[in-house]
C-alpha positions in Angstrom: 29.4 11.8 -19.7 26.3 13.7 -20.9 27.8 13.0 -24.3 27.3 9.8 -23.9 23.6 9.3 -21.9 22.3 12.0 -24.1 22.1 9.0 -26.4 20.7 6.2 -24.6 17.4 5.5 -26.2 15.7 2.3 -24.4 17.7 2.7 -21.1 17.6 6.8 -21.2 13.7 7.3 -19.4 15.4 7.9 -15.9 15.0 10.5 -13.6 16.5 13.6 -13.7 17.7 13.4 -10.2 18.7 9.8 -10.7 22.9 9.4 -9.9 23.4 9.0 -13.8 21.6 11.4 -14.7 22.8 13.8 -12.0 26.5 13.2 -12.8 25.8 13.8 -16.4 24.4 17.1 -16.0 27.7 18.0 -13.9 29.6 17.2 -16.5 28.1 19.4 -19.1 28.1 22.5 -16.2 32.0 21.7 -15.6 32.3 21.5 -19.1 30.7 24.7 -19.8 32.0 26.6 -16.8 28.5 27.4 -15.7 28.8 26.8 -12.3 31.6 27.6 -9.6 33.9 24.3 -8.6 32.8 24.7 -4.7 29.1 24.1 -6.3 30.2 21.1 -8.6 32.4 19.5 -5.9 29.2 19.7 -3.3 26.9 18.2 -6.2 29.7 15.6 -6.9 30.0 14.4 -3.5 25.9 13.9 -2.6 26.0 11.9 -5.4 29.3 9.8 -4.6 27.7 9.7 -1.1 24.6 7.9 -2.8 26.7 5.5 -4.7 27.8 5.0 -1.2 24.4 4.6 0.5 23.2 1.9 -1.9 26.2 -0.1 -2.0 25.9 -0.4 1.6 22.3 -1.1 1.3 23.2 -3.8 -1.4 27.0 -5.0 -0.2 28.6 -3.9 -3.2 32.5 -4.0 -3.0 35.2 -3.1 -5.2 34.2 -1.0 -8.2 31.2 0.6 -7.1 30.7 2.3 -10.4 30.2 -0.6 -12.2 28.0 -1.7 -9.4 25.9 1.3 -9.7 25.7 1.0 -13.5 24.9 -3.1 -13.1 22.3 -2.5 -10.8 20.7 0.2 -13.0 20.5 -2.4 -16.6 18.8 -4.8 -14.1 15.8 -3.2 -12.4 15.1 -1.0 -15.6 11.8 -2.4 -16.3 11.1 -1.1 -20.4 9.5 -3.0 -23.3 12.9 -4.8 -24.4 13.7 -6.3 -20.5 10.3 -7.1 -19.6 10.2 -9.0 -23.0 13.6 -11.1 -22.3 12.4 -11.9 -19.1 9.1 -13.8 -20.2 11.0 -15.3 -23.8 14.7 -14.8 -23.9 16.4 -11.8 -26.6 14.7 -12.9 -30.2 15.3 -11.6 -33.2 14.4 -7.9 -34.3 15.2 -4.1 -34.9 14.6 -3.3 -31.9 18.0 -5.9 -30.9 20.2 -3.4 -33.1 18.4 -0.2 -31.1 19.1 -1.8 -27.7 23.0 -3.0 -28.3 23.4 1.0 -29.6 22.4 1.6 -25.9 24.7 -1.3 -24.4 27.8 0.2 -26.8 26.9 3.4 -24.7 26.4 1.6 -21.0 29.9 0.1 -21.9 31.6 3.8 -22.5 30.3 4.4 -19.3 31.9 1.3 -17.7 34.9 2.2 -18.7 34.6 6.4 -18.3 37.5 8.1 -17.7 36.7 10.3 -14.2 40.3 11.8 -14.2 39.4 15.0 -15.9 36.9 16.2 -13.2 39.2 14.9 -10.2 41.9 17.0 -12.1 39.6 19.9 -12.7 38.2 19.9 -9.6 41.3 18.4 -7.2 39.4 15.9 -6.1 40.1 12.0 -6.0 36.5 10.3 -5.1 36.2 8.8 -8.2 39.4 6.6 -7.9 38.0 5.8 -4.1 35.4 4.4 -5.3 36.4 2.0 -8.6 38.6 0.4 -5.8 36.2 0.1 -3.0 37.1 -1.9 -0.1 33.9 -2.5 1.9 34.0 -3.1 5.7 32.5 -6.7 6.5 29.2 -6.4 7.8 26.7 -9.4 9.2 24.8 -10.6 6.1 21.7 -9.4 7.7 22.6 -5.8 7.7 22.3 -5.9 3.4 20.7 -8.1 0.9 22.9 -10.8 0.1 20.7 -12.3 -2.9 20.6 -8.9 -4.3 24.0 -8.3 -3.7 25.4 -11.5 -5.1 23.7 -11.1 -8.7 25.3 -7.8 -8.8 28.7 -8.4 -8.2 28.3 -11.6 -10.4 27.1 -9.5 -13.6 29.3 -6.7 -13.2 32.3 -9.0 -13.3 31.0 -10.1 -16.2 30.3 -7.2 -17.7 33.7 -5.8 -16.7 35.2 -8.0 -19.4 32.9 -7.5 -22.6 35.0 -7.2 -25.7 32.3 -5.6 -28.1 28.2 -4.5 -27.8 27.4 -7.8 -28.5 28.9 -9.8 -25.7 27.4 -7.2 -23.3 24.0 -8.2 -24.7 24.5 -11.3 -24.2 25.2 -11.3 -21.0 22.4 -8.9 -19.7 20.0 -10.8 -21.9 20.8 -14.5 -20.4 20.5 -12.3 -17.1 17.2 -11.0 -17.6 16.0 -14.7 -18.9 17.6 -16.7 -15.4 16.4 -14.1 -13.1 13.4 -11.5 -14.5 14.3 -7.7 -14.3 13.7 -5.3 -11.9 12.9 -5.8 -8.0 10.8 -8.7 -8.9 14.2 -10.2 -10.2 16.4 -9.5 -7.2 13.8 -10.4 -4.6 12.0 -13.3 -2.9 9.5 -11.3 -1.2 7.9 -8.3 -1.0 5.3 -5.8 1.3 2.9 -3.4 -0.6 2.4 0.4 -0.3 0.0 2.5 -1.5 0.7 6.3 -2.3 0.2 8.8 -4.6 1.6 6.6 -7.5 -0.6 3.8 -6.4 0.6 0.6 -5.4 4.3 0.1 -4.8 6.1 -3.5 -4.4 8.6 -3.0 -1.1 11.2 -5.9 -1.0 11.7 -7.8 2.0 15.2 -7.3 2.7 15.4 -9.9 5.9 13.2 -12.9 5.2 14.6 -15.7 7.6 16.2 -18.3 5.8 14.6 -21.3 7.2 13.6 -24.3 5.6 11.2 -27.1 5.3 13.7 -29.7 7.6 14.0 -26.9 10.0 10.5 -27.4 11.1 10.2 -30.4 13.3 7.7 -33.1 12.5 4.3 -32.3 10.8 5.2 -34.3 7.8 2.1 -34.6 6.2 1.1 -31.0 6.0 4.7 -30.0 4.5 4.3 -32.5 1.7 0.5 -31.5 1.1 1.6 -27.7 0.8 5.4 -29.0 -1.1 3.1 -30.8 -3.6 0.7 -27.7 -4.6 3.2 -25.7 -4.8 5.2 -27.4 -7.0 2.2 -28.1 -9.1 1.9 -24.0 -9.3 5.7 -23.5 -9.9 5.3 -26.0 -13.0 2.6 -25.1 -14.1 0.3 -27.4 -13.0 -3.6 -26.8 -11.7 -3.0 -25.8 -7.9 -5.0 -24.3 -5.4 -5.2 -21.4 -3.0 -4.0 -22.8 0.3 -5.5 -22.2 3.8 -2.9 -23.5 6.7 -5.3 -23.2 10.5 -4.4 -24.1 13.7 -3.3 -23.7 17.3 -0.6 -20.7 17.7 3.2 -21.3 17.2 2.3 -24.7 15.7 4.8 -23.5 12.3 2.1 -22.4 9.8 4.0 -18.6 9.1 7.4 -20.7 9.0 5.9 -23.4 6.0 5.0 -20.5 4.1 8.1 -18.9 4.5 10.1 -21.8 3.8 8.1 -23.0 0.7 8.6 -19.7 -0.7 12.9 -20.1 0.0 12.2 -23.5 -1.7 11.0 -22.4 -4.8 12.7 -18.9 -5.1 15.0 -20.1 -7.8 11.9 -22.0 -9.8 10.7 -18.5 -10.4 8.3 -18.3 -6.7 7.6 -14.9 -5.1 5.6 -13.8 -2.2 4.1 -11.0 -1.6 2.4 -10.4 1.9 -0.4 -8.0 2.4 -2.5 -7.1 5.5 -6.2 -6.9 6.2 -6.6 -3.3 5.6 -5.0 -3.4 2.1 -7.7 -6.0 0.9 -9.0 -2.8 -1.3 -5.7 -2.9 -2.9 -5.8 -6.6 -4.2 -7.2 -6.3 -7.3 -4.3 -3.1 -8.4 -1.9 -5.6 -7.1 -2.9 -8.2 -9.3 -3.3 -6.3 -12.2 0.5 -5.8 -11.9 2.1 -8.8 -11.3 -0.9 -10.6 -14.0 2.0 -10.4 -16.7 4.6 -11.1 -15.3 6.8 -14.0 -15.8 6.7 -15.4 -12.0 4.7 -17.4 -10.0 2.8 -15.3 -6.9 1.6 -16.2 -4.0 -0.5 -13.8 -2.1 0.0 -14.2 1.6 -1.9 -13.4 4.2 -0.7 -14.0 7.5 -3.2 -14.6 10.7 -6.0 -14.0 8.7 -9.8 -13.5 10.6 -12.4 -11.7 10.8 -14.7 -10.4 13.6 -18.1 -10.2 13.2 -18.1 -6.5 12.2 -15.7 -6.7 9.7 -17.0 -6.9 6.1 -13.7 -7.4 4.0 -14.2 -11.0 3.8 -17.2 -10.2 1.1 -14.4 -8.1 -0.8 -11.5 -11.6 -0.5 -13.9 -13.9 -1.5 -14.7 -11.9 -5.0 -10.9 -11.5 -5.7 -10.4 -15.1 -4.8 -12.9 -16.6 -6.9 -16.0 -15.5 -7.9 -15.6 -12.1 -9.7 -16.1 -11.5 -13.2 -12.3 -11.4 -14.4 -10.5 -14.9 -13.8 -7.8 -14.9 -11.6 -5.0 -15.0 -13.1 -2.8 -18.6 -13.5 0.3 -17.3 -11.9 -1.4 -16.2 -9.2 -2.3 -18.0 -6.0 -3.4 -17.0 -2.3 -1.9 -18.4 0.6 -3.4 -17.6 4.1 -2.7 -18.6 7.9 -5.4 -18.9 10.7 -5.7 -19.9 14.0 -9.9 -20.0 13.0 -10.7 -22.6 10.7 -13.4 -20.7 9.4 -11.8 -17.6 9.5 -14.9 -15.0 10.3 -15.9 -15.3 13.9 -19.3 -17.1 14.4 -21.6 -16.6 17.1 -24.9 -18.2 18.4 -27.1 -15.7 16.9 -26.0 -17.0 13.1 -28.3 -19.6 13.5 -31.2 -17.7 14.2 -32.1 -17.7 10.7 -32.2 -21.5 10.6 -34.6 -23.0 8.2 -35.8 -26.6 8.3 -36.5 -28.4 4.6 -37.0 -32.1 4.3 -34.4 -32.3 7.6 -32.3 -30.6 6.1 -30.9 -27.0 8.7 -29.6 -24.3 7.0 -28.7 -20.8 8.2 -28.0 -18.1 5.3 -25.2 -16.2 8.0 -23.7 -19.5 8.5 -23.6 -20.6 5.1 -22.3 -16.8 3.8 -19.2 -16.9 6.7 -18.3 -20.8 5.7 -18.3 -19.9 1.8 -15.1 -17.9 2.1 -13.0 -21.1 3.7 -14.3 -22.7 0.7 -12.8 -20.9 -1.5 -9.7 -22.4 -0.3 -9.0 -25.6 -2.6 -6.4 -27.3 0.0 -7.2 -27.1 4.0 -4.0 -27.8 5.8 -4.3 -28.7 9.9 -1.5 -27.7 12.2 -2.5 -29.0 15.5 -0.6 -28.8 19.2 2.0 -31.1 19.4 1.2 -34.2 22.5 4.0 -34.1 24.9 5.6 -36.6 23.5 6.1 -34.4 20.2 7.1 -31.4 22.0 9.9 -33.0 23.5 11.0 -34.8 20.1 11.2 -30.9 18.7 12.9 -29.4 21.6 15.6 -32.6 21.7 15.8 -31.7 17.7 15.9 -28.4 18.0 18.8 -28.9 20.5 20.7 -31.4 18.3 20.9 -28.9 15.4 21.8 -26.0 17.7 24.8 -27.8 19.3 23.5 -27.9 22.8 25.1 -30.9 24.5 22.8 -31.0 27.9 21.9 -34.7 28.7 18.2 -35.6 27.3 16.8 -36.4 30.6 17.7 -32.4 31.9 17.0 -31.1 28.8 13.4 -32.5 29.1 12.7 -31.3 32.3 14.0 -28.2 31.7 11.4 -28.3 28.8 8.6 -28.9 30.5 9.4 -26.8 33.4 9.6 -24.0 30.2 6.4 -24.5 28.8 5.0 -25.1 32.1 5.3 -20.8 32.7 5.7 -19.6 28.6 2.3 -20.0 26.9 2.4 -23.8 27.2 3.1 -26.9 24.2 4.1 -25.7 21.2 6.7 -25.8 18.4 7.3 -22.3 19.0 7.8 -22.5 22.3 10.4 -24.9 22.0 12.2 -22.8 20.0 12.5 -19.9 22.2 13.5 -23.2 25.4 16.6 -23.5 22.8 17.1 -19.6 21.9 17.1 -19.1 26.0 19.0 -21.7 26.6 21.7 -21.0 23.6 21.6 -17.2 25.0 23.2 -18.5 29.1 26.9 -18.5 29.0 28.2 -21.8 28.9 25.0 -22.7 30.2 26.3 -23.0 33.9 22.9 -23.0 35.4 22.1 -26.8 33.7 25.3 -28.0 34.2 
């Protein structure tokens, strides 16, 4: 196997305690007799147990070698992948230098393990090119990651020459992007030592637009800019305010399942890593999705300053934020930085005209938001259309009369009217037994 990585030139910069890389280097020690085979059978099987680890991570089945290998040609971000992502495989030298590397991936593919399990009496290899995986809940792994995987190893599995295996990670790279950004719909940040990292969100819900229950006109405002971005159309940053559990967090995350296949991504970052939104940017500036920034609950008390910092990044500083790029907030504040009494001590009178400084410097950063979208309490009325909606889709077959009461006797005692509310009236009631206690 080292043989064959030692001349990987585009796909070779990996880690030298990367799996491949690993293997590769027991391989030349077996080879060589350079180590005893109780050492090369405990380095064999930390590795085998990592192939392990990220298939179950993942939900790989079957050959987990070609898995592994998949999974390593689609998240290596280099020159030549970040290039077919953004304009498809064109025409050059560096085509030749890269389908040298694929003739190489393929020997790999297709590597003949039986020597070491010989050598070493030891059969793990086999176990895993014929992997049987035990069926796990879909929320234990990432399906959407998983899925691509499988797909593109199959595919790979049956490439006749260098060129058909180019093909086929080349139309890859084009449909989905390379690397996590590829594979993922959303992502957290992290800042360490290698500055800012991109941490997929394995577990996003899945829920939709026509899961949330009336509030039509604010789903098409926010369906229509974003579809504007995804195209790429002017659109604005987005500010969604309201009461609590009114569905402003659920819109987001629903657009964002929406347009996941048009190329959308989300990544979500808190307060406190407002210092880390201009590195973020930087990164995801070239890149051949559509972002949106979100920021979840967003305020600001009197003390805090960070606003002065989000209104630069948003608009205003000297570098142009970038097209792909947008910023999508919740609030339950429609101004978003707390405002007190003593903001209008400053007041000024001109021709009529009042104007306070503080007040004008804590209503600039709303402005910067180009659409304003209102989620207000639902009436009574509304409540109970969501909860008898809410129970229609869940299967619950309690007569409406009961089922309102029972509603209103709910929100009556858990934080009163509210979309959200009514879906935890459902969850409790879907969580009873066959529901004796409202028969």
């Amino acid at each position: 196997m080292d043989h064959i990585t030692s001349k990987l030139l585009m796909y070779g910069d990996m880690p030298k305690d990367s799996i491949l890389m690993e293997l590769s280097d027991i391989c030349t020690n077996l080879r060589n007799n350079t180590q005893s085979k109780d050492v090369l059978v405990t380095r064999i099987y930390k590795q085998i147990k990592r192939i392990l680890v990220t298939a179950t991570e993942y939900g790989f089945d079957k050959n987990l070698w070609h898995n592994y290998l998949t999974f390593l040609l689609i998240t290596d971000e280099n020159p030549f992948s970040l290039t077919c992502e953004k304009t498809g495989a064109g025409h050059g030298s560096i085509n030749a230098l890269v389908k040298n590397d694929f003739q190489e991936y393929m020997y790999l593919f297709h590597y003949d393990f039986s020597w070491i399990e010989q050598l070493l009496g030891i059969d793990c290899f086999s176990r895993i090119s014929d992997y049987q995986a035990v069926q796990k809940p879909e929320q234990m792994y990432n399906q959407n990651v998983s899925e691509k995987v499988r797909t593109l190893s199959e595919k790979l599995e049956t490439a006749q020459n260098a060129d058909e295996f180019f093909q086929y990670i080349t139309d890859f790279y084009k449909a989905y992007g390379v690397g996590m950004f590829g594979l993922n719909k959303a992502f957290r940040i992290f800042s360490g030592k290698q500055g800012v990292e991109f941490l997929p969100i394995n577990n996003m819900d899945r829920v939709m637009l026509d899961d949330l229950i009336g509030y039509e006109i604010q789903k098409k405002k926010l369906v229509d800019n974003t579809r504007a971005f995804v195209e790429g159309r002017k659109a604005n940053n987005v500010l969604l305010f309201g009461d609590s559990g009114t569905g402003k967090s659920t819109s987001v995350k629903a657009i964002v399942n929406q347009f996941y296949k048009d190329g959308l991504r989300m990544i979500e970052i808190y307060k406190h890593q407002f210092q880390d939104l201009s590195n973020v940017i930087a990164k995801i500036k070239n890149r051949n999705y559509r972002f949106i920034i979100y920021m979840d609950d967003l305020s600001f008390e009197e003390f805090e300053t960070e606003y002065k910092f989000l209104k630069a990044v948003i608009e205003g500083g000297v570098e142009t934020r970038p097209e792909n790029i947008l910023i999508y907030a919740t609030s339950n504040r429609r101004h978003l930085i707390k405002e007190t009494w003593n903001d209008r001590d400053d007041v000024e009178v001109d021709n009529g005209i009042h104007r306070s400084d503080t007040m004008e410097e804590k209503l600039s950063l709303v402005n910067r938001f180009g659409v304003t979208i209102s989620y207000s309490k639902p009436t009574q009325k509304e409540y109970f259309h969501i909860v008898t909606e809410l129970a229609g889709k869940a299967g619950i077959k309690m007569p409406e009369d009961k089922l309102k009461a029972e509603a209103n006797k709910w929100e009556l005692s858990h934080g009163g009217i509210s979309g959200r509310t009514a879906q935890q009236f459902i969850n409790y009631i879907q969580g009873i037994e066959g529901m004796q206690e409202f028969e």
